[in-house]
N, C-alpha and C positions, 0 to 999 in steps of 0.2 A: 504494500500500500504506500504510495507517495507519501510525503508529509503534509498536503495538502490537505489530502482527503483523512487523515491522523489528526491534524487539528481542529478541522471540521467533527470527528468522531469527540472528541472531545468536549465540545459546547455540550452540556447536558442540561438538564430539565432542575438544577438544583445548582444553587450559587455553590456550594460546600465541598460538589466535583467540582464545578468547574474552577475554582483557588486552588485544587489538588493538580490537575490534570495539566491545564493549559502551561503553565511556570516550568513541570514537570517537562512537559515537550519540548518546549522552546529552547529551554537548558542542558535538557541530555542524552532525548529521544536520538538524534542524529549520530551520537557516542556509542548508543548501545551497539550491543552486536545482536545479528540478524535474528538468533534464537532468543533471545530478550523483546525483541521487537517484534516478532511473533507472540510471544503471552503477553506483549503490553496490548498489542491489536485486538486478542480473545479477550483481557481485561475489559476493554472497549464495548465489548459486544454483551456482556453482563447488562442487567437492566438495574435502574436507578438506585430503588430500596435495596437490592443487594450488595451492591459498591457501597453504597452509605453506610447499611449496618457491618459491613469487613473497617474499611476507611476509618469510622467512630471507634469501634473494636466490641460493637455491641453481639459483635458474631464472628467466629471463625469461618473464614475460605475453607471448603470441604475441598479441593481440588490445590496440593500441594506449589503447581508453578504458580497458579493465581497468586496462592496466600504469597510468595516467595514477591513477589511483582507490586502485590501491594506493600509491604513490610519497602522493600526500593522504596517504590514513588511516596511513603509515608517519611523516609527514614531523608530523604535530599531538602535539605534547606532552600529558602527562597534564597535567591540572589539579591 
């Protein structure tokens, strides 16, 4: 997927992604490597209330590379 269409994936339906995601992208999406960029894209494809309750920590990711992907884009500081 371009980055294009990865920063577009990223606008969500909740201010709370999109503080998470967007900064995320812009700053390290292009760094990662391709199999990172792969579970960030499947991240992507999650629906809202689910990124929100992993994200908050009100819930554990059942699927290890997700949980792994969010723990990253949780754990990278804004610039």
């Amino acid at each position: 997927m371009n980055i294009a269409r990865v920063r577009w994936a990223c606008r969500r339906g909740m201010l709370e992604l999109d503080v998470l995601f967007q900064p995320f992208v812009e700053n390290f999406y292009q760094e990662m490597s391709d199999e990172d960029k792969t579970v960030f894209i499947r991240l992507l494809e999650c629906e809202d209330p689910e990124l929100f309750a992993w994200f908050m920590g009100h819930e554990v990711c059942p699927d290890a590379e997700l949980a792994r992907m969010v723990v990253k884009v949780r754990g990278r500081p804004a610039p």
